[in-house]
KOLGU-4560 file (N, C-alpha, C; in nm, 3 decimals, padded with zeros to 5 digits):
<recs>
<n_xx: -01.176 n_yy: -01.038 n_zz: -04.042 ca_xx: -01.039 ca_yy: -01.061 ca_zz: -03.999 c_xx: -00.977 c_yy: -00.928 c_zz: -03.956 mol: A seq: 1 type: UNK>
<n_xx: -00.886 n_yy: -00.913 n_zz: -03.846 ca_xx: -00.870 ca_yy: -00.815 ca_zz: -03.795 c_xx: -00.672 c_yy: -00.784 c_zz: -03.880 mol: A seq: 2 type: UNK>
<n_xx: -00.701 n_yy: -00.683 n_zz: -03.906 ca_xx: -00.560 ca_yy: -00.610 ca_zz: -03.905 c_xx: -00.441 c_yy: -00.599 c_zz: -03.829 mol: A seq: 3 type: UNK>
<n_xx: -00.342 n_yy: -00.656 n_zz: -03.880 ca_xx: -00.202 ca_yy: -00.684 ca_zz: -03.801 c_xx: -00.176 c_yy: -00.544 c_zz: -03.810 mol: A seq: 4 type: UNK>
<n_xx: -00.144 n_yy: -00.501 n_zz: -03.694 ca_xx: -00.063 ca_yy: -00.357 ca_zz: -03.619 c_xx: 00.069 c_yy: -00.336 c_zz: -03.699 mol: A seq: 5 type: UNK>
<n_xx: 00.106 n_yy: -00.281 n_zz: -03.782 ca_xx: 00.252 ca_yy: -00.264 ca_zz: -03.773 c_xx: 00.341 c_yy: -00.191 c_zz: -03.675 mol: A seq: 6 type: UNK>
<n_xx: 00.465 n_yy: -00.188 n_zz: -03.641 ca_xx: 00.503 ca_yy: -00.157 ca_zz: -03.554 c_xx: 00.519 c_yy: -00.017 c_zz: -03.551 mol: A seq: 7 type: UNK>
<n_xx: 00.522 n_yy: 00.064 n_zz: -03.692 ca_xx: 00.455 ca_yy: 00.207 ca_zz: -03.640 c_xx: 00.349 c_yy: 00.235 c_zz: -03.599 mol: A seq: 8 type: UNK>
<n_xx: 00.242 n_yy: 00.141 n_zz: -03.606 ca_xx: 00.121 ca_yy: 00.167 ca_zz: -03.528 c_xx: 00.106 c_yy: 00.159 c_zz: -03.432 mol: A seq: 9 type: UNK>
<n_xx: 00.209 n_yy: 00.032 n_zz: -03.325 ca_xx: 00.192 ca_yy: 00.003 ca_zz: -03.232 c_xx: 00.285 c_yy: 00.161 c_zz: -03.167 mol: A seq: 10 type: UNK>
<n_xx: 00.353 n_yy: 00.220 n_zz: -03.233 ca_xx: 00.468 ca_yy: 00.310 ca_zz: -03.178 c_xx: 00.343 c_yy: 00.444 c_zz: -03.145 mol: A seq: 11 type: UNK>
<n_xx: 00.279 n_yy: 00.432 n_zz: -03.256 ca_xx: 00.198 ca_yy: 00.573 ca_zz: -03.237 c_xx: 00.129 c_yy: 00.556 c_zz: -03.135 mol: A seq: 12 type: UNK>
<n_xx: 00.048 n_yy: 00.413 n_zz: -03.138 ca_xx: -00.053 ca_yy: 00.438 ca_zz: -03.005 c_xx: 00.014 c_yy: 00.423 c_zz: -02.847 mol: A seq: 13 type: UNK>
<n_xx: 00.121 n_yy: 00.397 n_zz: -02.879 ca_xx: 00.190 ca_yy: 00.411 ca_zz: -02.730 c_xx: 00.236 c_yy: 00.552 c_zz: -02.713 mol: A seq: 14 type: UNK>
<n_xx: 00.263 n_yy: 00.618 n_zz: -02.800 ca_xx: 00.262 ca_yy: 00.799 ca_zz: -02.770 c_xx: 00.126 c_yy: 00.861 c_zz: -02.755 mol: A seq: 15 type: UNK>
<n_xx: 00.062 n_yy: 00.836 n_zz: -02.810 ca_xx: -00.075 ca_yy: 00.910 ca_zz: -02.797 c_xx: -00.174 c_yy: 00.834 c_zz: -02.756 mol: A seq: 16 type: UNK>
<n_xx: -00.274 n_yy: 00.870 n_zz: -02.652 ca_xx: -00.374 ca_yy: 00.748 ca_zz: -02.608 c_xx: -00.485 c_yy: 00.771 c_zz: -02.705 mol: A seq: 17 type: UNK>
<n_xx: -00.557 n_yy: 00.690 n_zz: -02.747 ca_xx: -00.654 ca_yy: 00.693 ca_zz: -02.847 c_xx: -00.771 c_yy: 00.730 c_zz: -02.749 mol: A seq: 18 type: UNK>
<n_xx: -00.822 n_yy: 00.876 n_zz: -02.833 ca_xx: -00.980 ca_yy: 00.861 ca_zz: -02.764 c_xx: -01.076 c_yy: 00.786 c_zz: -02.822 mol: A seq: 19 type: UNK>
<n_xx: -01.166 n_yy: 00.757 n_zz: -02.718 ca_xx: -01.268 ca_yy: 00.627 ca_zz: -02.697 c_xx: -01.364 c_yy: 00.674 c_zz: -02.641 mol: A seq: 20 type: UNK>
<n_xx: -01.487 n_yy: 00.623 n_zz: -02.679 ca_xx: -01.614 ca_yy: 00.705 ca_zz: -02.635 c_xx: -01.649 c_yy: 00.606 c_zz: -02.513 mol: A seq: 21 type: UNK>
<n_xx: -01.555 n_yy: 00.493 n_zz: -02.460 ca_xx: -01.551 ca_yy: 00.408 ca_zz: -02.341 c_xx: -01.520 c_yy: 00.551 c_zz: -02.219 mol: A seq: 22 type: UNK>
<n_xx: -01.492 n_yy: 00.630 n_zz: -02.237 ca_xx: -01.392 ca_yy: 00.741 ca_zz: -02.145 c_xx: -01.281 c_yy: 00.757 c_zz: -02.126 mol: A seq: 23 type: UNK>
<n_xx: -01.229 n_yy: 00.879 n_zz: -02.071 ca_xx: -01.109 ca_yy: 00.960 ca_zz: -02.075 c_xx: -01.039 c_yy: 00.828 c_zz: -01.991 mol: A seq: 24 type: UNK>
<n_xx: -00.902 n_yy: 00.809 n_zz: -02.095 ca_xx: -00.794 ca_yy: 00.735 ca_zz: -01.964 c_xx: -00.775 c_yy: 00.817 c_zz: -01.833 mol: A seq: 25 type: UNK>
<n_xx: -00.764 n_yy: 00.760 n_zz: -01.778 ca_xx: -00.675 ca_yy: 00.827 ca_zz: -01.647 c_xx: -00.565 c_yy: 00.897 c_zz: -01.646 mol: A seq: 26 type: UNK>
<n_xx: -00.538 n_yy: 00.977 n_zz: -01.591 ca_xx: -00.452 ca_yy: 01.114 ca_zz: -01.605 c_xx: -00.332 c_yy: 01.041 c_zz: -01.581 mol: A seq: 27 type: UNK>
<n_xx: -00.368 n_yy: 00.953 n_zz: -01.459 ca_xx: -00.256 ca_yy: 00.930 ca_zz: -01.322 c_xx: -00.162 c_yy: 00.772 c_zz: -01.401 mol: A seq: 28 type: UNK>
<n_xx: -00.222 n_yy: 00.713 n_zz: -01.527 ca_xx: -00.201 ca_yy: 00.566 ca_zz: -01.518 c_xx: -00.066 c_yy: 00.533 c_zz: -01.580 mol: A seq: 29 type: UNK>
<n_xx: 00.057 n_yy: 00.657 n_zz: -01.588 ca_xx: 00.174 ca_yy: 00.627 ca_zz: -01.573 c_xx: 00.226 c_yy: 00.620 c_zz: -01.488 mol: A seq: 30 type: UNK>
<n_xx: 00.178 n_yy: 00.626 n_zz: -01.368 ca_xx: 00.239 ca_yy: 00.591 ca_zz: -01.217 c_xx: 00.173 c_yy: 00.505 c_zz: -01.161 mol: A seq: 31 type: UNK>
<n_xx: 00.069 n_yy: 00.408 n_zz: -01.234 ca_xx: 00.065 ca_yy: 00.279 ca_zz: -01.198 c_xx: 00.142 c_yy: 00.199 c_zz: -01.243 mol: A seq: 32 type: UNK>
<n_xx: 00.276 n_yy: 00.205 n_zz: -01.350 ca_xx: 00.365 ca_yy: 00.135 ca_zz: -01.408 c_xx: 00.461 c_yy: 00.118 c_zz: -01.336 mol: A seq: 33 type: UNK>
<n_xx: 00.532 n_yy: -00.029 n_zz: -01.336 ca_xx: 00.592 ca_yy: 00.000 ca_zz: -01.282 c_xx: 00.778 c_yy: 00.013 c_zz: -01.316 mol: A seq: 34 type: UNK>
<n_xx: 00.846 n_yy: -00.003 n_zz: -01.270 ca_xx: 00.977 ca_yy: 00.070 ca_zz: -01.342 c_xx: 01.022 c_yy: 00.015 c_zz: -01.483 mol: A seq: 35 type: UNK>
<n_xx: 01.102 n_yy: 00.064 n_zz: -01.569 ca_xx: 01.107 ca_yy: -00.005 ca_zz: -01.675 c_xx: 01.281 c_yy: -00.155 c_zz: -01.601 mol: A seq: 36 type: UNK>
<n_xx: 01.332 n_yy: -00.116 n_zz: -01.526 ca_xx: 01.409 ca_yy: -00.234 ca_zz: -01.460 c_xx: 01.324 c_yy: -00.347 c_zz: -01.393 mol: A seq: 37 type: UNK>
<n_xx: 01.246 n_yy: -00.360 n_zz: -01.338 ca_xx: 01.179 ca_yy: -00.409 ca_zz: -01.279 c_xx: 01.013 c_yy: -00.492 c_zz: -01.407 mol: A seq: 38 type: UNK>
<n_xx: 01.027 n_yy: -00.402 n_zz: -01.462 ca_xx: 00.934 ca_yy: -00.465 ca_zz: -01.569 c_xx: 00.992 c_yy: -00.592 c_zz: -01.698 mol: A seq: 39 type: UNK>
<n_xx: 01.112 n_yy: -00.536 n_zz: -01.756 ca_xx: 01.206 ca_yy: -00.598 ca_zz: -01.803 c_xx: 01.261 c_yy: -00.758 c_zz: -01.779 mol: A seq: 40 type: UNK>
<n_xx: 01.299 n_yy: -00.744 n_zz: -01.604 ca_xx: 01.299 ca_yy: -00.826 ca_zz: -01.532 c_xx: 01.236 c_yy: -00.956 c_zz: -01.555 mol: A seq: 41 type: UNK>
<n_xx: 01.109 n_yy: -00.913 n_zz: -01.544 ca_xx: 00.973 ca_yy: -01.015 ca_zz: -01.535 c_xx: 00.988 c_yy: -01.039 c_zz: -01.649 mol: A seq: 42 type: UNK>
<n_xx: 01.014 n_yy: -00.983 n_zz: -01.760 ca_xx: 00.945 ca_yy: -01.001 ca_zz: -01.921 c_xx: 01.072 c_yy: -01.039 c_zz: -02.018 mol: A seq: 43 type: UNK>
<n_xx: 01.174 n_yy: -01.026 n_zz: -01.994 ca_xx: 01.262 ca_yy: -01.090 ca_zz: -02.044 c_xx: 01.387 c_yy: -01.171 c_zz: -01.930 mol: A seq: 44 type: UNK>
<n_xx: 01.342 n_yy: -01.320 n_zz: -01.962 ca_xx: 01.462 ca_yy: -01.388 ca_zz: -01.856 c_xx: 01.589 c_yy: -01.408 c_zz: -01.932 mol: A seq: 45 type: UNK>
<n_xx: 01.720 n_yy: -01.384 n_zz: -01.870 ca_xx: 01.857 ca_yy: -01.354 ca_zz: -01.935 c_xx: 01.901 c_yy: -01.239 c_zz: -01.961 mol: A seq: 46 type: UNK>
<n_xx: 01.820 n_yy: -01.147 n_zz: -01.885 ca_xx: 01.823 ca_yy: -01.039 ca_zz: -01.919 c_xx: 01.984 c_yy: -00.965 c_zz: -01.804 mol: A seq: 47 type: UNK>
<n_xx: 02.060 n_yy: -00.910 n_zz: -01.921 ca_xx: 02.207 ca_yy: -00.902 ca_zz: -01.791 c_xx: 02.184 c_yy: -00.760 c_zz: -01.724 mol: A seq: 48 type: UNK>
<n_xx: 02.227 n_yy: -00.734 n_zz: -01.625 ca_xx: 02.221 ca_yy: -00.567 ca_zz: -01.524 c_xx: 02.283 c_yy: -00.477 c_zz: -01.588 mol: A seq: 49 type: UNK>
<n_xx: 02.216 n_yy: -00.399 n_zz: -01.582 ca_xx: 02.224 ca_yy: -00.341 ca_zz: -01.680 c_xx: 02.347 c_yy: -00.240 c_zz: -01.639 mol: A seq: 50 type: UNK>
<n_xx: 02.432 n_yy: -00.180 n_zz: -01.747 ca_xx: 02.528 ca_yy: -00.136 ca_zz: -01.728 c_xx: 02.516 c_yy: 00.030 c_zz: -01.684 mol: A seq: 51 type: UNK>
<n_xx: 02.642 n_yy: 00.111 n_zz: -01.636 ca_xx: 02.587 ca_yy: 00.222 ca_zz: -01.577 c_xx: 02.521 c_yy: 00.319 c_zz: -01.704 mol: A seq: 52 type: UNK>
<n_xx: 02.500 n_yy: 00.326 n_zz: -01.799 ca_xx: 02.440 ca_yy: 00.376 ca_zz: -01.866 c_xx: 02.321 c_yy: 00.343 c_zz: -01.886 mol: A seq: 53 type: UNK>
<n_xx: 02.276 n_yy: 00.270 n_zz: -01.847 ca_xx: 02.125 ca_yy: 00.236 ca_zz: -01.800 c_xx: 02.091 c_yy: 00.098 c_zz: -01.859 mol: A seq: 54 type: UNK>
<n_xx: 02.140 n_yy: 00.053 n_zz: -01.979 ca_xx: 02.129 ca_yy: -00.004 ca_zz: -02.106 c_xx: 02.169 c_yy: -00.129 c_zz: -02.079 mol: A seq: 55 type: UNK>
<n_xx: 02.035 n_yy: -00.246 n_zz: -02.080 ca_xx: 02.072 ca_yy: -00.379 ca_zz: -02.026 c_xx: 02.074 c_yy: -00.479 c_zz: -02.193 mol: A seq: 56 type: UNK>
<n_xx: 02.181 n_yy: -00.610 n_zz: -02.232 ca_xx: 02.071 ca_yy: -00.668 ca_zz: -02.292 c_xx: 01.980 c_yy: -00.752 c_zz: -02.255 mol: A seq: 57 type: UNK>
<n_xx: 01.924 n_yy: -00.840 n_zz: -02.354 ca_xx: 01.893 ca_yy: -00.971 ca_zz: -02.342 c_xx: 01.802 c_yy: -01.019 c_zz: -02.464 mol: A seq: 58 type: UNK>
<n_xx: 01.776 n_yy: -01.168 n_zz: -02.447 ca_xx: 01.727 ca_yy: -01.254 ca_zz: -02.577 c_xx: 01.610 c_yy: -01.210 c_zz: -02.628 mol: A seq: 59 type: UNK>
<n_xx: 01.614 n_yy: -01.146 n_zz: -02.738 ca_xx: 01.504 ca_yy: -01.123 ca_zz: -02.778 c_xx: 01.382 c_yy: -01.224 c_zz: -02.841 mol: A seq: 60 type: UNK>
<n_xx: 01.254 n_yy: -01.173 n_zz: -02.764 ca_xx: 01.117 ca_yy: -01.279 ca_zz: -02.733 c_xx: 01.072 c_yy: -01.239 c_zz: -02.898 mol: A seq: 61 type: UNK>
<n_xx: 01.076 n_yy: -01.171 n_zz: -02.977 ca_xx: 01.035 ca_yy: -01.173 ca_zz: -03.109 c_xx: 01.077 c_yy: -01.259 c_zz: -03.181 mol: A seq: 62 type: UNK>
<n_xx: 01.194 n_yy: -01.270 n_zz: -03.162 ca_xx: 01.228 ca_yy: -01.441 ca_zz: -03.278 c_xx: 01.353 c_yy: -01.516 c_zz: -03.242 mol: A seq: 63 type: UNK>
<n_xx: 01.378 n_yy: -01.577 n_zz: -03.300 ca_xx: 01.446 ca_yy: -01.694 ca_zz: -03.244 c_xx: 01.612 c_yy: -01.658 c_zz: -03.202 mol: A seq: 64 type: UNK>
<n_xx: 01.644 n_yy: -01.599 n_zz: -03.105 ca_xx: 01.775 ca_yy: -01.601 ca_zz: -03.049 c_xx: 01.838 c_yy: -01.627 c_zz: -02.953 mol: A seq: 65 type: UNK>
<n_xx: 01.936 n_yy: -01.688 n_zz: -03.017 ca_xx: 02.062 ca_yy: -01.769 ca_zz: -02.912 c_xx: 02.193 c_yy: -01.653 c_zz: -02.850 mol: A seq: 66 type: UNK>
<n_xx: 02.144 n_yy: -01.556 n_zz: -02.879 ca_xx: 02.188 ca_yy: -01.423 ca_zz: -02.865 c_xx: 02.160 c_yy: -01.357 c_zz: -02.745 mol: A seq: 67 type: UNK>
<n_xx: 02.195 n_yy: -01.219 n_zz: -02.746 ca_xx: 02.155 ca_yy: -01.144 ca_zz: -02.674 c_xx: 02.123 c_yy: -00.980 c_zz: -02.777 mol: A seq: 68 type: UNK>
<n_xx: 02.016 n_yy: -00.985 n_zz: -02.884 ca_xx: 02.036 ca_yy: -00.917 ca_zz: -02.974 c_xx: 01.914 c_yy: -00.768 c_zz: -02.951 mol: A seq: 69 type: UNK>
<n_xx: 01.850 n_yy: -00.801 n_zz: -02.797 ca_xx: 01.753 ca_yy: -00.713 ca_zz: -02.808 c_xx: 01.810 c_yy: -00.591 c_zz: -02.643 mol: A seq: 70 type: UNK>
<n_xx: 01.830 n_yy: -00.483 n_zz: -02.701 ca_xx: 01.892 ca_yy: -00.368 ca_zz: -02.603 c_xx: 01.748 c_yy: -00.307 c_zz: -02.546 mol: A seq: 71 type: UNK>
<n_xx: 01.788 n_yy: -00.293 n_zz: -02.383 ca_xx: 01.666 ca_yy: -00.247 ca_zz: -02.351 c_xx: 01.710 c_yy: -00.113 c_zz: -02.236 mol: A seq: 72 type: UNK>
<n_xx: 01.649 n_yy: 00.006 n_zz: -02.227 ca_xx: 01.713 ca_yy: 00.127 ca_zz: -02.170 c_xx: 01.635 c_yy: 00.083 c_zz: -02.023 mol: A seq: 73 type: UNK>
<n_xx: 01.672 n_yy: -00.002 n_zz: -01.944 ca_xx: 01.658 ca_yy: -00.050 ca_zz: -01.790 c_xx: 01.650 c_yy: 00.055 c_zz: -01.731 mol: A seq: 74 type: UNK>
<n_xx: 01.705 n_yy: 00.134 n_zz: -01.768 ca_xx: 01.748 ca_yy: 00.269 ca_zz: -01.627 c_xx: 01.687 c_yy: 00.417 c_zz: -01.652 mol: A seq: 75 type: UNK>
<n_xx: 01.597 n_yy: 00.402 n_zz: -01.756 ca_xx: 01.517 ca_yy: 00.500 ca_zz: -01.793 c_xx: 01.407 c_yy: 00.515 c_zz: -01.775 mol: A seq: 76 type: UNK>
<n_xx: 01.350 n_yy: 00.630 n_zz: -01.732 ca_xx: 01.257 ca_yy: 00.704 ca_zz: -01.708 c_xx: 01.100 c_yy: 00.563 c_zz: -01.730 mol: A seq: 77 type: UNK>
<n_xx: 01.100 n_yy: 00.560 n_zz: -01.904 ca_xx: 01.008 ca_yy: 00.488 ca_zz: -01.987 c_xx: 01.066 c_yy: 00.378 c_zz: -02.065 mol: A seq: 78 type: UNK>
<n_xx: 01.196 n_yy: 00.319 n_zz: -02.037 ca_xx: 01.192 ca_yy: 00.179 ca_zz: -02.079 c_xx: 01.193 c_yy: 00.203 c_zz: -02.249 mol: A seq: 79 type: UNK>
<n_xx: 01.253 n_yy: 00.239 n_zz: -02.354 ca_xx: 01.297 ca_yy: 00.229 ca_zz: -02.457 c_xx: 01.324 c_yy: 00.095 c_zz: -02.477 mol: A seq: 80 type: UNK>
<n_xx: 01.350 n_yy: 00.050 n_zz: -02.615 ca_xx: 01.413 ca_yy: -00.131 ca_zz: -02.627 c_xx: 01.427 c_yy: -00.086 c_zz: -02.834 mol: A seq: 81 type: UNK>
<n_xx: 01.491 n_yy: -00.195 n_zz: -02.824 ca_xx: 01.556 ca_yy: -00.225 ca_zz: -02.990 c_xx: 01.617 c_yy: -00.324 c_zz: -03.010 mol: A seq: 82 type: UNK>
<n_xx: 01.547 n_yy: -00.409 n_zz: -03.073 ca_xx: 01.687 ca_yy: -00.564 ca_zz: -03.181 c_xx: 01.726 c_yy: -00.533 c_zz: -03.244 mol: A seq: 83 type: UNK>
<n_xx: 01.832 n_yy: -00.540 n_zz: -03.235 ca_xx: 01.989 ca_yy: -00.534 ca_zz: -03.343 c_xx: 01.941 c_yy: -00.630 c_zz: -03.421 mol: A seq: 84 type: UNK>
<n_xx: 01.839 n_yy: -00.758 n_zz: -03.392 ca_xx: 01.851 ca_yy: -00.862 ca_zz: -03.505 c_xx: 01.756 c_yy: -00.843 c_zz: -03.636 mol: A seq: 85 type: UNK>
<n_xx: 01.692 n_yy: -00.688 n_zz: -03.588 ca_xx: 01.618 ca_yy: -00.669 ca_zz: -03.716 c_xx: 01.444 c_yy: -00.623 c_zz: -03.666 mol: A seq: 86 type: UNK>
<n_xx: 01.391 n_yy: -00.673 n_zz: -03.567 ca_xx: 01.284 ca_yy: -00.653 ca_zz: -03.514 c_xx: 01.228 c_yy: -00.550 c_zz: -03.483 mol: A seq: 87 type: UNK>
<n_xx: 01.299 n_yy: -00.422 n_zz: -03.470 ca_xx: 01.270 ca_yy: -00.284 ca_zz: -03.457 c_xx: 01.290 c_yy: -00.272 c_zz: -03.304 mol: A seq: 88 type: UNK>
<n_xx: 01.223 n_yy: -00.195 n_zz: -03.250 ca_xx: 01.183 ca_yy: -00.096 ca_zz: -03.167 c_xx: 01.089 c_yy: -00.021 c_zz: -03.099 mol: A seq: 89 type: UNK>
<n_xx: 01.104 n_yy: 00.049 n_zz: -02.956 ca_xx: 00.993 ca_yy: 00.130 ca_zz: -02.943 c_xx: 01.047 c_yy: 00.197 c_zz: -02.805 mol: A seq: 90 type: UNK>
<n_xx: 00.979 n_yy: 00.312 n_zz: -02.778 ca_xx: 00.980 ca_yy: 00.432 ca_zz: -02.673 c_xx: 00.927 c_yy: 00.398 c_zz: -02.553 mol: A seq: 91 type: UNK>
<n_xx: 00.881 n_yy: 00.292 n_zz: -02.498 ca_xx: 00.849 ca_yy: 00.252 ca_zz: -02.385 c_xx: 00.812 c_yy: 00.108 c_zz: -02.327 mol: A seq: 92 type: UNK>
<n_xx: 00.784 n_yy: 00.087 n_zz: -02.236 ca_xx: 00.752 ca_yy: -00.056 ca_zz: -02.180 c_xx: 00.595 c_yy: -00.062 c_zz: -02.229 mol: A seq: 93 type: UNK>
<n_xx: 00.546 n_yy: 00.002 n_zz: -02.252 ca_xx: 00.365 ca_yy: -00.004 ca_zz: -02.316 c_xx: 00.404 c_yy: -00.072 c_zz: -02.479 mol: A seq: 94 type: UNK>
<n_xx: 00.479 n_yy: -00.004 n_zz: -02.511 ca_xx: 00.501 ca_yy: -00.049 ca_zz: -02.658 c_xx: 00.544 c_yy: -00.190 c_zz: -02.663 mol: A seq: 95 type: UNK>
<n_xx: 00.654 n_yy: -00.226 n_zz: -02.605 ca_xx: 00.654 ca_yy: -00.348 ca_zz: -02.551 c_xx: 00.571 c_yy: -00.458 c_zz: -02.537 mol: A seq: 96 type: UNK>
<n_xx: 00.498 n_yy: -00.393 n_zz: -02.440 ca_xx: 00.396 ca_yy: -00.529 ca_zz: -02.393 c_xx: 00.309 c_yy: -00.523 c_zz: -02.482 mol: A seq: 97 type: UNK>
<n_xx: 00.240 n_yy: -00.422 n_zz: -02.546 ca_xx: 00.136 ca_yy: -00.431 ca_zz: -02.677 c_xx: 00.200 c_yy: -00.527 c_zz: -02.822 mol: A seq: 98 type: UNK>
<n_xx: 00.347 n_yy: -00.549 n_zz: -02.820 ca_xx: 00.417 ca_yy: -00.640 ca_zz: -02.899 c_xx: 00.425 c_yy: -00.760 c_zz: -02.866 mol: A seq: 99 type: UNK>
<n_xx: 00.442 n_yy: -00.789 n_zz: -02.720 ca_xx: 00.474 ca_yy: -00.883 ca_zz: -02.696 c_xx: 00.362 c_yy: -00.961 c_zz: -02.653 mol: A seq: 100 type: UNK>
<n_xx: 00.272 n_yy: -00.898 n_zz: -02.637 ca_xx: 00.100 ca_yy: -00.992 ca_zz: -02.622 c_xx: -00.010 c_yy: -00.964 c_zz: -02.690 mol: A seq: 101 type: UNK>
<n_xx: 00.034 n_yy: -00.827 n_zz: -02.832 ca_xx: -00.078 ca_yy: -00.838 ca_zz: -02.897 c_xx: -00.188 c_yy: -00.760 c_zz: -02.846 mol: A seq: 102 type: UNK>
<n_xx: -00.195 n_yy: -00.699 n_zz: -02.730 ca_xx: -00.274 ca_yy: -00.661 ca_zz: -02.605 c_xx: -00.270 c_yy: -00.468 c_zz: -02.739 mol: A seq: 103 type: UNK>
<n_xx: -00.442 n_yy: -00.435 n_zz: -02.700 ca_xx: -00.443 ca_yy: -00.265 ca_zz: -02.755 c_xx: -00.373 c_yy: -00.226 c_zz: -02.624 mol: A seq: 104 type: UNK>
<n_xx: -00.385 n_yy: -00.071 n_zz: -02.633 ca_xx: -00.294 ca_yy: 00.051 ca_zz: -02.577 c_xx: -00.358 c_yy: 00.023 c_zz: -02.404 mol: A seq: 105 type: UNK>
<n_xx: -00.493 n_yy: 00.009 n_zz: -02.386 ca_xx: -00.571 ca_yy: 00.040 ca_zz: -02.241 c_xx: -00.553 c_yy: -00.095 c_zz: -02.207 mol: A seq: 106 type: UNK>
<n_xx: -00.560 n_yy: -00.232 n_zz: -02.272 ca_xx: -00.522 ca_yy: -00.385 ca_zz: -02.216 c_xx: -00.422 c_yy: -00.360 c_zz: -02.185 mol: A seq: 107 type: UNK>
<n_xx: -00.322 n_yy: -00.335 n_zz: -02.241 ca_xx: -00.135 ca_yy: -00.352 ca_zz: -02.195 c_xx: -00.129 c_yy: -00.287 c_zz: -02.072 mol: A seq: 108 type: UNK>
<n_xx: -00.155 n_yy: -00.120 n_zz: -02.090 ca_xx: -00.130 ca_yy: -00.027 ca_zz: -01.916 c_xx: -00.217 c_yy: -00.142 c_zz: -01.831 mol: A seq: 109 type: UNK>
<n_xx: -00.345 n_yy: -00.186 n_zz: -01.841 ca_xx: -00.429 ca_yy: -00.259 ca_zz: -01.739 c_xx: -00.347 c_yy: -00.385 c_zz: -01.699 mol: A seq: 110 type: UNK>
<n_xx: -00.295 n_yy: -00.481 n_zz: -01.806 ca_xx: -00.226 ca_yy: -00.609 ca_zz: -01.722 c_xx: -00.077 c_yy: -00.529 c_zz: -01.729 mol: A seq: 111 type: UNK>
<n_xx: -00.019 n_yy: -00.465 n_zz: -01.739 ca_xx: 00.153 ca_yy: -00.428 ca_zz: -01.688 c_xx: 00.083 c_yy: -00.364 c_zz: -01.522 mol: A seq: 112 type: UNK>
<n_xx: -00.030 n_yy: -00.289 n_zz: -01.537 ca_xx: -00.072 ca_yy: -00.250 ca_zz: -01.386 c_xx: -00.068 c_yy: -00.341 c_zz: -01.281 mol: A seq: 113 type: UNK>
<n_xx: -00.104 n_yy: -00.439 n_zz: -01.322 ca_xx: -00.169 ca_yy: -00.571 ca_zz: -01.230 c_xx: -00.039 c_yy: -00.619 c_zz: -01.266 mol: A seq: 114 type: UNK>
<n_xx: 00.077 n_yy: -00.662 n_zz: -01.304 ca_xx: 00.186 ca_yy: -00.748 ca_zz: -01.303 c_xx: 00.267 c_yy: -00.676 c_zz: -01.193 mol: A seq: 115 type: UNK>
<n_xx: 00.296 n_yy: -00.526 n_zz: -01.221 ca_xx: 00.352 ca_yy: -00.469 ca_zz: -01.125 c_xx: 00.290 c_yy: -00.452 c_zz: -00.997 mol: A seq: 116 type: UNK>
<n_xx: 00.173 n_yy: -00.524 n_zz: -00.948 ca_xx: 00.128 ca_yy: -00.527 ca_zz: -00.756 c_xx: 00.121 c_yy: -00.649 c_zz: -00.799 mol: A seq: 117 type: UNK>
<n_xx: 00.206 n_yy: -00.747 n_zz: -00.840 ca_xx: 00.205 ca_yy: -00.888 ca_zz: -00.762 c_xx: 00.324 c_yy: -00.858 c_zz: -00.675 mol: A seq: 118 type: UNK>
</recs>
């Protein structure tokens, strides 16, 4: 049985890429991402425009809300996010999608790659 990630784990491996004797990630594969507004978009619907401080909300996909309890930094560089309803957090749109599909550190960059050229 495999080990549930906690979300500092998922936090660490989105800061640091894990070496793998598969080979070196790619230098370049933060500029196959694509914006954290535009990623957001796709991945959370209800999501409102985000205000001039960059900082959009919307319903957070971790658990059940009729809310708008999950803040996401739209207008930044790397896409930050946080629920107010208790769910935590993380430093980028990688962290994200490794939460939100369960996906390791090199699956998530590979399908957020391919979501962003549809």
């Amino acid at each position: 049985m495999k080990a549930q990630r906690s979300p500092g784990n998922v936090l660490a491996a989105a800061l640091e890429p894990p070496k793998s004797k598969r080979g070196k990630l790619d230098p370049n594969w933060r500029e196959r991402l694509p914006s954290p507004l535009l990623y957001y978009r796709l991945h959370l619907p209800g999501m409102t425009e985000p205000k001039p401080n960059g900082w959009a909300k919307a319903p957070c996909p971790f658990h059940k809300d009729d809310g708008q309890s999950m803040n996401v930094w739209a207008g930044s560089k790397h896409g930050s996010w946080n629920c107010r309803g208790g769910c935590g957090g993380g430093p980028n749109i990688v962290a994200f999608h490794m939460r939100l599909t369960g996906l390791g550190f090199r699956s998530a960059i590979s399908a957020i790659s391919e979501d962003a050229s549809i």
